[in-house]
PDB file of N, CA, C, O and CB in Angstrom:
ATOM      1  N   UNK A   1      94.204  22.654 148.904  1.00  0.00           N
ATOM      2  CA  UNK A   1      93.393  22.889 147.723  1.00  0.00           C
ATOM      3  C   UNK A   1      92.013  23.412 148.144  1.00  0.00           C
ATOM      4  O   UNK A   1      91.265  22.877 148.962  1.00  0.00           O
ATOM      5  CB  UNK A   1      93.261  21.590 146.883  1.00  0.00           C
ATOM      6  N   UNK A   2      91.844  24.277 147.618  1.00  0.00           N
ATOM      7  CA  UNK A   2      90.120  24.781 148.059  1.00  0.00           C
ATOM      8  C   UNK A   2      89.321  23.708 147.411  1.00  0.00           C
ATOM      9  O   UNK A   2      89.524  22.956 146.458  1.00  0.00           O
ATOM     10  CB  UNK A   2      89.487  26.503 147.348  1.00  0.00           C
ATOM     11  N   UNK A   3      88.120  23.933 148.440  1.00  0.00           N
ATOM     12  CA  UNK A   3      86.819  22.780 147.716  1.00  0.00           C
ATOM     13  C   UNK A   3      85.906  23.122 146.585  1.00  0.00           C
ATOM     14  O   UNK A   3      84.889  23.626 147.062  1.00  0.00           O
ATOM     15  CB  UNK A   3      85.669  22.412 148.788  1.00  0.00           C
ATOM     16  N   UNK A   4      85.856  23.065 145.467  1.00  0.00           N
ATOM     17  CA  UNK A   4      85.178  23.424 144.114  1.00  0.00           C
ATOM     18  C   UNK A   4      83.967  22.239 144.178  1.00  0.00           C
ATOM     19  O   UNK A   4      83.961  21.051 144.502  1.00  0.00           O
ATOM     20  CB  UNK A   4      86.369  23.287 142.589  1.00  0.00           C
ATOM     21  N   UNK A   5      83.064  23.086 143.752  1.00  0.00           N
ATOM     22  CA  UNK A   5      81.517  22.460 143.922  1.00  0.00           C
ATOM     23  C   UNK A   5      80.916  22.897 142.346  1.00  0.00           C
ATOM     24  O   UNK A   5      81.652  23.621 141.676  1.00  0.00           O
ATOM     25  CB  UNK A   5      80.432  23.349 145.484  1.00  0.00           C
ATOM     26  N   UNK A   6      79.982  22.593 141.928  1.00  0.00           N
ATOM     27  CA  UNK A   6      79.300  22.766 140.863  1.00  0.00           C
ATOM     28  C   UNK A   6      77.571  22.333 141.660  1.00  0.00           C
ATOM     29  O   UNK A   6      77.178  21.392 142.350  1.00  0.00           O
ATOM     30  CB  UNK A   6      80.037  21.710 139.480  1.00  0.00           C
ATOM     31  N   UNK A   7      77.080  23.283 141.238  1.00  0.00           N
ATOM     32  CA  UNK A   7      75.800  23.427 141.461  1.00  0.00           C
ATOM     33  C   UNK A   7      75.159  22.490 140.449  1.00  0.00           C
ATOM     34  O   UNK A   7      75.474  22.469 139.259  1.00  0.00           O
ATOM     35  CB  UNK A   7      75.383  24.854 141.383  1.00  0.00           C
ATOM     36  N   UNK A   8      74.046  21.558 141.125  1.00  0.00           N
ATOM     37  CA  UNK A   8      73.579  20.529 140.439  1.00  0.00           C
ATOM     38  C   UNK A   8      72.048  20.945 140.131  1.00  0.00           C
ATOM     39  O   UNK A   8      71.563  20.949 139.000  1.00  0.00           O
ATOM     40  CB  UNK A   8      73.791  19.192 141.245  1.00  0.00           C
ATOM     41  N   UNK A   9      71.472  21.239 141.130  1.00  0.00           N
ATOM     42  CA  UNK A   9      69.972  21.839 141.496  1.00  0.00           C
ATOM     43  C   UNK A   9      69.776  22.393 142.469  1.00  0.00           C
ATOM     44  O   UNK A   9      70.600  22.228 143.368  1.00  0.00           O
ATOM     45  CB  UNK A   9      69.004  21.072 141.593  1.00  0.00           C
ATOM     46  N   UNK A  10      68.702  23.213 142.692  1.00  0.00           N
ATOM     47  CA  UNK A  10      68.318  23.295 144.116  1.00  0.00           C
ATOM     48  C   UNK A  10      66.975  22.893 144.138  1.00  0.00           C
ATOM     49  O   UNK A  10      66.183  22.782 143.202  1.00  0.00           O
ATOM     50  CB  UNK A  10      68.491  24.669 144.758  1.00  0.00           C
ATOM     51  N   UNK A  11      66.769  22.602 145.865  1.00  0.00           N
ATOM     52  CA  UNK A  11      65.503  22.017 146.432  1.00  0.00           C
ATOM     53  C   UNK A  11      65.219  22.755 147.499  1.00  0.00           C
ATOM     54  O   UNK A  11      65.881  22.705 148.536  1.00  0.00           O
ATOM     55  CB  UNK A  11      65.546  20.593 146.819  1.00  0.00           C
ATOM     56  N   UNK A  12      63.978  23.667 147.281  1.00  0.00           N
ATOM     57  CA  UNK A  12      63.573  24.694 148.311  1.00  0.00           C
ATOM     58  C   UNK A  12      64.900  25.441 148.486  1.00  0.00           C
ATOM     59  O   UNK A  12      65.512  25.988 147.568  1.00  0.00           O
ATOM     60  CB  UNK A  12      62.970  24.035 149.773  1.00  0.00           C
ATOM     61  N   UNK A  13      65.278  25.400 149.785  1.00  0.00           N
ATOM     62  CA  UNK A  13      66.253  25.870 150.584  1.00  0.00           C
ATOM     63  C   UNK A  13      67.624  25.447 150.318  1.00  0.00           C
ATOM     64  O   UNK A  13      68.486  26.057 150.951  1.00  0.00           O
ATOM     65  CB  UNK A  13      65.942  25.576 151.797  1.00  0.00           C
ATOM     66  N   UNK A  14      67.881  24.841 149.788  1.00  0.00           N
ATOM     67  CA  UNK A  14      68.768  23.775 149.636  1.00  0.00           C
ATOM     68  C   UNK A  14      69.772  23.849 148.310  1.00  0.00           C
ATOM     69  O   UNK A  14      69.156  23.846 147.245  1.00  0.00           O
ATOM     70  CB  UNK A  14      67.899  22.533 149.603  1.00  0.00           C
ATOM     71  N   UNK A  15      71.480  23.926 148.189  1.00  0.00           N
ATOM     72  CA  UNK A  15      71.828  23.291 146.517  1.00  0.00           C
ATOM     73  C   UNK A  15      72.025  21.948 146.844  1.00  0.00           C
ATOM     74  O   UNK A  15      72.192  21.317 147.888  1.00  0.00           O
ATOM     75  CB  UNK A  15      73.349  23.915 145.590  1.00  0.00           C
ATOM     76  N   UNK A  16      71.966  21.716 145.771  1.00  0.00           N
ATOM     77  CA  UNK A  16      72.453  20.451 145.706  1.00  0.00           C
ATOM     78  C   UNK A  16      73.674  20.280 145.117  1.00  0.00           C
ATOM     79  O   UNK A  16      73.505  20.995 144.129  1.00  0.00           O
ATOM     80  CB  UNK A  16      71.642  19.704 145.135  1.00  0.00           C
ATOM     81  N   UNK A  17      75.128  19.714 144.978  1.00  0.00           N
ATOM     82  CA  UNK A  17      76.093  20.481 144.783  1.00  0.00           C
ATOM     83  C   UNK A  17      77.285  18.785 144.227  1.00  0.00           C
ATOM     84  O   UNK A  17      77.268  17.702 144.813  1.00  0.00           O
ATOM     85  CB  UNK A  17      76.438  21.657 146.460  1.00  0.00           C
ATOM     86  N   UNK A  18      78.073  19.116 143.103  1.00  0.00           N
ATOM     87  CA  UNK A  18      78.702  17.904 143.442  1.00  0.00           C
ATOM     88  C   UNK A  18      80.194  18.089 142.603  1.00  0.00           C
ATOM     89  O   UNK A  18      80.541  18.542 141.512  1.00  0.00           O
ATOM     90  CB  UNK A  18      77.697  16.514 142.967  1.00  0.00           C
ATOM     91  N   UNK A  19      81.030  17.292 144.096  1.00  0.00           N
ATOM     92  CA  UNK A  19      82.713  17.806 144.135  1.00  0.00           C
ATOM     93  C   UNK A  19      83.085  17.207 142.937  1.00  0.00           C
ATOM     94  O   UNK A  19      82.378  16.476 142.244  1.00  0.00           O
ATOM     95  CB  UNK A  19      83.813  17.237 145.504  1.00  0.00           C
ATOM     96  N   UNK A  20      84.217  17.548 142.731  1.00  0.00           N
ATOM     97  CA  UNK A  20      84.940  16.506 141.378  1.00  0.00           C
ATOM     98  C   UNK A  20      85.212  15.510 141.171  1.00  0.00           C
ATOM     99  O   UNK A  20      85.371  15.019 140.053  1.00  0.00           O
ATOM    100  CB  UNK A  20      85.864  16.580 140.976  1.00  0.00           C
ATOM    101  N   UNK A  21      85.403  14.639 142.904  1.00  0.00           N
ATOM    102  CA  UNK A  21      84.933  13.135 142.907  1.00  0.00           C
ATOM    103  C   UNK A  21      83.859  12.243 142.195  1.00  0.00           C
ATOM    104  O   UNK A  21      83.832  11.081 141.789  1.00  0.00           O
ATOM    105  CB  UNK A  21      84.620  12.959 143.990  1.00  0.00           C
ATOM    106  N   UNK A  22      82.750  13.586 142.230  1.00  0.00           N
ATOM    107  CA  UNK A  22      81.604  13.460 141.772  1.00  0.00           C
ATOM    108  C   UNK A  22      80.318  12.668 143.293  1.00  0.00           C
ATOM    109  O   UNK A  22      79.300  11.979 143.217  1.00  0.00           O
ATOM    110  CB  UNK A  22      81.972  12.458 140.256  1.00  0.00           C
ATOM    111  N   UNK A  23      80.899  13.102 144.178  1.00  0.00           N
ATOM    112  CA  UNK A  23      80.182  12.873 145.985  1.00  0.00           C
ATOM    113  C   UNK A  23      79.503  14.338 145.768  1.00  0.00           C
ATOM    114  O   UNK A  23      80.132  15.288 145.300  1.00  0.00           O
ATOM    115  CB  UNK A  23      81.656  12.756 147.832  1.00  0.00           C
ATOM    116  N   UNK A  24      77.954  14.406 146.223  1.00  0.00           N
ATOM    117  CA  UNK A  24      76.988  14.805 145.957  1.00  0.00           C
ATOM    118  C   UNK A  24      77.685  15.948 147.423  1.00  0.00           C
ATOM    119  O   UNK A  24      78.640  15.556 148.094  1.00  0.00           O
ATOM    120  CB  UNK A  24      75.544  13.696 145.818  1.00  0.00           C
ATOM    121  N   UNK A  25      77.150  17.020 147.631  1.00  0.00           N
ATOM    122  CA  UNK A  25      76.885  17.595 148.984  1.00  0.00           C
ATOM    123  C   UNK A  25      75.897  18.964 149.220  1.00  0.00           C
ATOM    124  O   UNK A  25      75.904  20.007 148.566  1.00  0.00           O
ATOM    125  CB  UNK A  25      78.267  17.923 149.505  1.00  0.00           C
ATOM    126  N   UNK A  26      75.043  18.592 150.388  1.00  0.00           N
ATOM    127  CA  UNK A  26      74.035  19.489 150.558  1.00  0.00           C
ATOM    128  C   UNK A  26      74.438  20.548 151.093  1.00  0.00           C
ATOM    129  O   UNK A  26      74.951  20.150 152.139  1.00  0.00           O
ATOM    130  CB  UNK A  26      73.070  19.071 151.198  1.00  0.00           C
ATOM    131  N   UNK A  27      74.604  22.335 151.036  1.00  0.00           N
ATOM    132  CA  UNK A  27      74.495  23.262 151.119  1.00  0.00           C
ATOM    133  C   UNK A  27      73.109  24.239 151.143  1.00  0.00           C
ATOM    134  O   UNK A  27      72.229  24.202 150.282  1.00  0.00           O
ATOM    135  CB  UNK A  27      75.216  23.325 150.468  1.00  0.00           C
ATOM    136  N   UNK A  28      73.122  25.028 152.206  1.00  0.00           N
ATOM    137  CA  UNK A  28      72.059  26.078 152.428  1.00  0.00           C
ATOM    138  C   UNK A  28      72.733  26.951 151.307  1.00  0.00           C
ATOM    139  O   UNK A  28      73.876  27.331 151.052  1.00  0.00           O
ATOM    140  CB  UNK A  28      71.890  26.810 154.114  1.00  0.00           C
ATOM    141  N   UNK A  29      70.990  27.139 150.543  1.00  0.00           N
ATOM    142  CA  UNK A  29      70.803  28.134 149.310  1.00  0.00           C
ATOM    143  C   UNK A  29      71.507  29.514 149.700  1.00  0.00           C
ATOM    144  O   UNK A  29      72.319  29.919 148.868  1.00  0.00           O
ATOM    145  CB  UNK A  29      69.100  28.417 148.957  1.00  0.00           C
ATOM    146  N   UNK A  30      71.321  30.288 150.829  1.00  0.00           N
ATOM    147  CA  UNK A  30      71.724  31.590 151.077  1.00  0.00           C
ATOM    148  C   UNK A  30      73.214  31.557 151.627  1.00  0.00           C
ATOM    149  O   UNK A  30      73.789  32.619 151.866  1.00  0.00           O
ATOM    150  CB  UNK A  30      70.725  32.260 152.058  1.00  0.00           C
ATOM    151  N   UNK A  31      73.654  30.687 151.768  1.00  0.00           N
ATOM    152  CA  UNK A  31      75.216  30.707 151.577  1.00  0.00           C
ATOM    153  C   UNK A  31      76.202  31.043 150.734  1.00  0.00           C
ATOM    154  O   UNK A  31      77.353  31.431 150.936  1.00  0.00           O
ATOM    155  CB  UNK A  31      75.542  29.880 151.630  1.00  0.00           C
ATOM    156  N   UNK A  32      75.236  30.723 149.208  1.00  0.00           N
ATOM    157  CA  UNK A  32      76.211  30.927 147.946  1.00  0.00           C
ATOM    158  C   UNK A  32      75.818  31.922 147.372  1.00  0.00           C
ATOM    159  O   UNK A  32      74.621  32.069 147.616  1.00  0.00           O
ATOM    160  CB  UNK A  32      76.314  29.889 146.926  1.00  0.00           C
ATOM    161  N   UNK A  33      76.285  32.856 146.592  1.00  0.00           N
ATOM    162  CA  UNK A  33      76.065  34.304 146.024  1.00  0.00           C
ATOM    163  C   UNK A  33      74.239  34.681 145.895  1.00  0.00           C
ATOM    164  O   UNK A  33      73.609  33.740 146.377  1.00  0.00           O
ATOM    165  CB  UNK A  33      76.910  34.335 144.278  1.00  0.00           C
ATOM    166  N   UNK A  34      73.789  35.228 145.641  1.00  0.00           N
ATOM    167  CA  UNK A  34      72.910  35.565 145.440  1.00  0.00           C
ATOM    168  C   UNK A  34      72.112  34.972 143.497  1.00  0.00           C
ATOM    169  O   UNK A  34      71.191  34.348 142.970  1.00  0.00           O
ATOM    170  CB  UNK A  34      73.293  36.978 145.917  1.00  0.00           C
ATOM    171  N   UNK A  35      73.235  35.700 143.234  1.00  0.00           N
ATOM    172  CA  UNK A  35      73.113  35.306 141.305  1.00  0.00           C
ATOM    173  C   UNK A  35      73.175  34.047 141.003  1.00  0.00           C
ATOM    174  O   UNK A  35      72.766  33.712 139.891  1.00  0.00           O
ATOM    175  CB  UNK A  35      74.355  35.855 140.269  1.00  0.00           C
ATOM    176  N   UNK A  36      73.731  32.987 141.970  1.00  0.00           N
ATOM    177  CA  UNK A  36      74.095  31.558 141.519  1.00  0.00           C
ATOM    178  C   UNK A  36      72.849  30.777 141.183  1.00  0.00           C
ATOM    179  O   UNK A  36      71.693  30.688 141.595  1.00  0.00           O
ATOM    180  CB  UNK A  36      74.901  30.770 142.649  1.00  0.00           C
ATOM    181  N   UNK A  37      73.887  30.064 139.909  1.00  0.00           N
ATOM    182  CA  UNK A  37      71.995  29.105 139.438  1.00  0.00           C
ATOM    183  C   UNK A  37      72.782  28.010 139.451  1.00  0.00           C
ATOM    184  O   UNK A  37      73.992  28.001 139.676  1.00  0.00           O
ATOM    185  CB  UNK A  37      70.804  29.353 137.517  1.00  0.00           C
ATOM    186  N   UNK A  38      71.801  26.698 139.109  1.00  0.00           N
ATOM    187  CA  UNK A  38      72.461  25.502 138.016  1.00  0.00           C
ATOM    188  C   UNK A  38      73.341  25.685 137.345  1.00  0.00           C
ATOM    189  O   UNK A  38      73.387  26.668 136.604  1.00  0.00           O
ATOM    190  CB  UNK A  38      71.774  25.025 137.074  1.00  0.00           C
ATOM    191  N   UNK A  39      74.531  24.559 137.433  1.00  0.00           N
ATOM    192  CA  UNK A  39      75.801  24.871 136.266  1.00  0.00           C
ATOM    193  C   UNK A  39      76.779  25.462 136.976  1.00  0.00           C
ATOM    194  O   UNK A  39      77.935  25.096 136.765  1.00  0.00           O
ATOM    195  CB  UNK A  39      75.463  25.921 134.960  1.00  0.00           C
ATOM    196  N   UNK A  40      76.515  26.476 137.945  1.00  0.00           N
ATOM    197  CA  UNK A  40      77.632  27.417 138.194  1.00  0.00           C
ATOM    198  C   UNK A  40      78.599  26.501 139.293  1.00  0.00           C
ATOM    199  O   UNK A  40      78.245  25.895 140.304  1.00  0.00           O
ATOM    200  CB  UNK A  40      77.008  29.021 138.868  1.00  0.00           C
ATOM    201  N   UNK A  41      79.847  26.640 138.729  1.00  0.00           N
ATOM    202  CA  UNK A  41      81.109  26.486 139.433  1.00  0.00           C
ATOM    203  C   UNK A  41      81.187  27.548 140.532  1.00  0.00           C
ATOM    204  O   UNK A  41      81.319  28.757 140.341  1.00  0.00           O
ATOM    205  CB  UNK A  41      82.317  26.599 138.451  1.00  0.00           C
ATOM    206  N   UNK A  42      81.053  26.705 142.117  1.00  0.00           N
ATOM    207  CA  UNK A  42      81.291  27.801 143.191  1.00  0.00           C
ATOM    208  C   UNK A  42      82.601  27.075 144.183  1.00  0.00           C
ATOM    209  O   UNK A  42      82.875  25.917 143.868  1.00  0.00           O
ATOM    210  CB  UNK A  42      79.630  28.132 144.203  1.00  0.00           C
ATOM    211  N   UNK A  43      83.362  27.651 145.275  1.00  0.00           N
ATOM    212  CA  UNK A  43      84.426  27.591 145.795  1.00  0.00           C
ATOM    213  C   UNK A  43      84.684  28.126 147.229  1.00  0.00           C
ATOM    214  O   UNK A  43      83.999  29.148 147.261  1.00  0.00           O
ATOM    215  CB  UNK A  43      85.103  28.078 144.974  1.00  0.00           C
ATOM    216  N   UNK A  44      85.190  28.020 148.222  1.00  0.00           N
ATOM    217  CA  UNK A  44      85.135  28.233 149.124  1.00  0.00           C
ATOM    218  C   UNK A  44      86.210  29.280 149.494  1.00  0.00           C
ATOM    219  O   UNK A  44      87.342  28.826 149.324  1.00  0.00           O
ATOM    220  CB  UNK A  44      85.026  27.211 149.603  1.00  0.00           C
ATOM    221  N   UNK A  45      86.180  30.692 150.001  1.00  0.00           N
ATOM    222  CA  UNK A  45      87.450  31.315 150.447  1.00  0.00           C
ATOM    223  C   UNK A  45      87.105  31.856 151.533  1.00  0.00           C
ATOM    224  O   UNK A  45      86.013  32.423 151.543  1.00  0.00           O
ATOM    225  CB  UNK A  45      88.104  32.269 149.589  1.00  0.00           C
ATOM    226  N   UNK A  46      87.927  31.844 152.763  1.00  0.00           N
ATOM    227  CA  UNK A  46      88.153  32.244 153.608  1.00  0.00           C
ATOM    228  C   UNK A  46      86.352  32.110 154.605  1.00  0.00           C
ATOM    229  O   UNK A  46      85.973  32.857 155.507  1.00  0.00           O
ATOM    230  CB  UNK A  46      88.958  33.561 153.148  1.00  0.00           C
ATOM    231  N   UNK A  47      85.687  31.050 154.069  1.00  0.00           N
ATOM    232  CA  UNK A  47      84.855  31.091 154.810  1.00  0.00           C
ATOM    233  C   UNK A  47      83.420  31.213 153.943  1.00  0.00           C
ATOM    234  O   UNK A  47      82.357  30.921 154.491  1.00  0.00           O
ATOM    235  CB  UNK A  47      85.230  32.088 155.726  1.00  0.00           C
ATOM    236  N   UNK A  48      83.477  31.699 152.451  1.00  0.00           N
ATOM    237  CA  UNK A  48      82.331  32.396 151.694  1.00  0.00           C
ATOM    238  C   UNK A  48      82.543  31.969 150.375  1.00  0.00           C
ATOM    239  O   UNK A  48      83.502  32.365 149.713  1.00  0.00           O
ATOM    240  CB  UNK A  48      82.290  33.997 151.778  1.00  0.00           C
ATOM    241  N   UNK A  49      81.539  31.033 149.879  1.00  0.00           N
ATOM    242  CA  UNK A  49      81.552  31.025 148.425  1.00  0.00           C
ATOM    243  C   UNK A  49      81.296  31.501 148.097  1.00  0.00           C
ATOM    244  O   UNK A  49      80.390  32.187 148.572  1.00  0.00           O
ATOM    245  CB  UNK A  49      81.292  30.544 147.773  1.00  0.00           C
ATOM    246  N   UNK A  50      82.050  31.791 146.306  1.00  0.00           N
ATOM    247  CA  UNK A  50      82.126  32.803 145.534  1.00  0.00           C
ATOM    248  C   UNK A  50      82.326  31.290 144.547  1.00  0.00           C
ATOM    249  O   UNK A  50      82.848  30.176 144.570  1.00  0.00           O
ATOM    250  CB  UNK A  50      83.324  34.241 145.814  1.00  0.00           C
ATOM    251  N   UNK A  51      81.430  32.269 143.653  1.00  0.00           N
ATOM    252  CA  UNK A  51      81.341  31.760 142.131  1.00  0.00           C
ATOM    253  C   UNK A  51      82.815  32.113 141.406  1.00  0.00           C
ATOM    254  O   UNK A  51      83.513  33.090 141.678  1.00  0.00           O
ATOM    255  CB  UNK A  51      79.965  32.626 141.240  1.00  0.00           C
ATOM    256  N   UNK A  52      83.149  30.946 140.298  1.00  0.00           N
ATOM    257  CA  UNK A  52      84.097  31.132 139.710  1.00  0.00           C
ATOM    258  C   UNK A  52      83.826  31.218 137.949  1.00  0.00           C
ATOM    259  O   UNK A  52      84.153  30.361 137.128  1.00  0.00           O
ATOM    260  CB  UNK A  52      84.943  30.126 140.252  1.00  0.00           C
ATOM    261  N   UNK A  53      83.215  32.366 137.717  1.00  0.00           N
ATOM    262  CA  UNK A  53      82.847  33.025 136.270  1.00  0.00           C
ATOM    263  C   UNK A  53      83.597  31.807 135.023  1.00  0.00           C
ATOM    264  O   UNK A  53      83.011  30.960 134.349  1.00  0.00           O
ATOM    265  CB  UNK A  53      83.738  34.959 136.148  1.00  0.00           C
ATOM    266  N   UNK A  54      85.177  32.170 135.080  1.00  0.00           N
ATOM    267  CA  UNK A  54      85.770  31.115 134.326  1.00  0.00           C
ATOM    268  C   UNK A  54      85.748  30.060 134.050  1.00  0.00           C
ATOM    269  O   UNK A  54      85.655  29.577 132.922  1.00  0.00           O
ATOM    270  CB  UNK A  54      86.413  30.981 134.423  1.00  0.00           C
ATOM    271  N   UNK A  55      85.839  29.489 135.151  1.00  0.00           N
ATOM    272  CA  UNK A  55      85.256  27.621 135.165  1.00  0.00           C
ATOM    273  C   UNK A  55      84.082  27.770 134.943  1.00  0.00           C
ATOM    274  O   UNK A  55      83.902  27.126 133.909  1.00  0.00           O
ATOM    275  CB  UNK A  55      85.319  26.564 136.622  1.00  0.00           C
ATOM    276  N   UNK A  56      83.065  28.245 135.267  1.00  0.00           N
ATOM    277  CA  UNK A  56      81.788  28.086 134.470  1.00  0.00           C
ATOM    278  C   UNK A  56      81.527  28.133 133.373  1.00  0.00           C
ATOM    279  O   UNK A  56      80.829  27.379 132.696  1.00  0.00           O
ATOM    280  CB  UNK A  56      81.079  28.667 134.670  1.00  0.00           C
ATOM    281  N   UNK A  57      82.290  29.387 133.008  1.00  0.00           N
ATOM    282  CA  UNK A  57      81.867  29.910 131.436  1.00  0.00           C
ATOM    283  C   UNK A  57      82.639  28.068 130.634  1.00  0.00           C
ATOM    284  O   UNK A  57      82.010  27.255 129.958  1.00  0.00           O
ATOM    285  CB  UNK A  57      83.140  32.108 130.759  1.00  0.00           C
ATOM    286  N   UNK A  58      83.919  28.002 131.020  1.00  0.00           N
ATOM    287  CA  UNK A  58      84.648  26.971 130.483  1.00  0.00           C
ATOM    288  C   UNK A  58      83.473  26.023 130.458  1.00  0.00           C
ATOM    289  O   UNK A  58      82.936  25.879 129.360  1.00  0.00           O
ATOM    290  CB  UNK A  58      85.979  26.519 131.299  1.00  0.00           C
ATOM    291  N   UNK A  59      83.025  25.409 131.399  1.00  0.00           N
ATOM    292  CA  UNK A  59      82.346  24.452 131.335  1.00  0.00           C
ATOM    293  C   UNK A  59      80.870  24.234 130.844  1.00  0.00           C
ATOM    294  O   UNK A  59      80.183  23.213 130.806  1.00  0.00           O
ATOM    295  CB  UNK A  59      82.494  24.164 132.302  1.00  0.00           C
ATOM    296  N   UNK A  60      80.673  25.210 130.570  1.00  0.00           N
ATOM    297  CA  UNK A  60      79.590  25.624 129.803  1.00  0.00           C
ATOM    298  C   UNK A  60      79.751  25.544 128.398  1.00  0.00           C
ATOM    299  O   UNK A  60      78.819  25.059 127.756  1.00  0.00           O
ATOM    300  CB  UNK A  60      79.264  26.860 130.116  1.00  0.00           C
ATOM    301  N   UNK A  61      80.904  25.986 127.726  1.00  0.00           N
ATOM    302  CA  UNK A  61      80.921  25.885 126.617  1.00  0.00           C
ATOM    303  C   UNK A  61      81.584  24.648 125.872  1.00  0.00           C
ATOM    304  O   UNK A  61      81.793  24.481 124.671  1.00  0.00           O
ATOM    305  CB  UNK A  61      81.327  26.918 126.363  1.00  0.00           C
ATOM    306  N   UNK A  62      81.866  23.781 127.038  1.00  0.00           N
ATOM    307  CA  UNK A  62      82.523  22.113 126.833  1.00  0.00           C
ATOM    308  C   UNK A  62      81.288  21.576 126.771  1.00  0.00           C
ATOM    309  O   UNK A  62      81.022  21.052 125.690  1.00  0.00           O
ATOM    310  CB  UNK A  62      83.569  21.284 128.156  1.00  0.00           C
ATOM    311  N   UNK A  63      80.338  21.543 127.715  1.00  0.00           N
ATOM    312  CA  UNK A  63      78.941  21.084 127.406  1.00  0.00           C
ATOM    313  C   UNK A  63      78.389  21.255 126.181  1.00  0.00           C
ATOM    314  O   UNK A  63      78.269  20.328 125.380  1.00  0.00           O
ATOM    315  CB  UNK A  63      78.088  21.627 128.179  1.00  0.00           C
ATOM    316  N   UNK A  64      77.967  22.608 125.929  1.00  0.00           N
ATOM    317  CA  UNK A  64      77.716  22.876 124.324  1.00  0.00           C
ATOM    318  C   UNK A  64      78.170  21.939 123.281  1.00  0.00           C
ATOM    319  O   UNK A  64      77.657  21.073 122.571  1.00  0.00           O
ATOM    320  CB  UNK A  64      78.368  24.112 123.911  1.00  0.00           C
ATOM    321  N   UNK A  65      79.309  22.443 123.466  1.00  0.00           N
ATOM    322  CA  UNK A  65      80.131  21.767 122.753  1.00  0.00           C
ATOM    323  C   UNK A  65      79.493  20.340 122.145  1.00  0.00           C
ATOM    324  O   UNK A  65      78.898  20.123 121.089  1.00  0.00           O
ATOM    325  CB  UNK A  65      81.297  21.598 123.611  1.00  0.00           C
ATOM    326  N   UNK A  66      79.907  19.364 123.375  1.00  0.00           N
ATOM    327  CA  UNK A  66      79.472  18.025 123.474  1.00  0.00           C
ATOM    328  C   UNK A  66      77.753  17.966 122.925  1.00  0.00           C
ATOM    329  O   UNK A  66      77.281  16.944 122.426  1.00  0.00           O
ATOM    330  CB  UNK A  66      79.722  17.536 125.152  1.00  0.00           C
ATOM    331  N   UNK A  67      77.197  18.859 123.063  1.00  0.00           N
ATOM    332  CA  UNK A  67      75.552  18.595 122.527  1.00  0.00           C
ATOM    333  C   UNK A  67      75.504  19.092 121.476  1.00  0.00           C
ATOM    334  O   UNK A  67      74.438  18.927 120.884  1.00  0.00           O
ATOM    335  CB  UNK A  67      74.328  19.169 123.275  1.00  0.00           C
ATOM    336  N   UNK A  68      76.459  19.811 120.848  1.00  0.00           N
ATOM    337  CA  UNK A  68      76.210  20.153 119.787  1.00  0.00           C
ATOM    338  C   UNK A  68      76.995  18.949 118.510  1.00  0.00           C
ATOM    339  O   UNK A  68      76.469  18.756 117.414  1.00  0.00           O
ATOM    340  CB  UNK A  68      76.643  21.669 119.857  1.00  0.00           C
ATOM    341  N   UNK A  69      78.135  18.351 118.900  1.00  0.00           N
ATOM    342  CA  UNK A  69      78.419  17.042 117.960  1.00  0.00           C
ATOM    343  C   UNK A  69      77.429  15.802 118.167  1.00  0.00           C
ATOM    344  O   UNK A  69      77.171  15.015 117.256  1.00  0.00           O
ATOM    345  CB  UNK A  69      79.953  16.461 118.274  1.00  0.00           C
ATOM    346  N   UNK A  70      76.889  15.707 119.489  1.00  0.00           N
ATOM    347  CA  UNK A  70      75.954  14.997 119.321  1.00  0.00           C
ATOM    348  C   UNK A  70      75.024  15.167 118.277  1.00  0.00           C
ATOM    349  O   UNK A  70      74.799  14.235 117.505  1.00  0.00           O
ATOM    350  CB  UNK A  70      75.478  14.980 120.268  1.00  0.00           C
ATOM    351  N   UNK A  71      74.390  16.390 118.156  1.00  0.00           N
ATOM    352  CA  UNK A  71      72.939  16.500 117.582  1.00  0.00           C
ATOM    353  C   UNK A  71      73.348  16.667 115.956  1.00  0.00           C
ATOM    354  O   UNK A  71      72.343  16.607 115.248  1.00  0.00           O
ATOM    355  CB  UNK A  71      71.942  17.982 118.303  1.00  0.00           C
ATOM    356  N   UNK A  72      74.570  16.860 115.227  1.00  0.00           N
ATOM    357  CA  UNK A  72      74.970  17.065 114.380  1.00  0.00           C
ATOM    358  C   UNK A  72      75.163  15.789 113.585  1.00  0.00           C
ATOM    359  O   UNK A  72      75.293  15.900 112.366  1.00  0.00           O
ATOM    360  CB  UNK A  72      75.819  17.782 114.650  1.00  0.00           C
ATOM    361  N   UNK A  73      75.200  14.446 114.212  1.00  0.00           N
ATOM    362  CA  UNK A  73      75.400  12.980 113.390  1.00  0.00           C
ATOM    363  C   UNK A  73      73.725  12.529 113.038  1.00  0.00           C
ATOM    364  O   UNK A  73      73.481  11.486 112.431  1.00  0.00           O
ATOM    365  CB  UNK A  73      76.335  11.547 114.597  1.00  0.00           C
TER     366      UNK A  73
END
């Protein structure tokens, strides 16, 4: 199974990154795409993460989602 990370923050140099276990792990910032922010679903292939557009977008709009029935009661 490849390792799927979600970008938590970054610090300076640094993401901050956390698996689906939900175990935190530190990564150098210039490792992961250039475009990557907070939120973004990234993955490991053959050596080079690459962002995964889909799972992000997905999970982005499950979040919404969830803040938006919140703020609606």
């Amino acid at each position: 199974m490849t390792k799927q990370l979600t970008i938590d923050r970054f610090e300076d140099d640094k993401a901050i990154c956390e698996d689906e276990t939900r175990e935190m792990h530190t990564l150098d910032r210039c490792l992961l795409p250039n475009d990557a922010s907070e939120g973004d679903i990234v993955f490991l292939e053959n050596g080079k993460w690459l962002m995964d557009t889909e799972k992000t977008a997905a999970s982005r709009k499950r979040i919404r989602n969830k803040m938006n029935r919140l703020w609606e009661k």
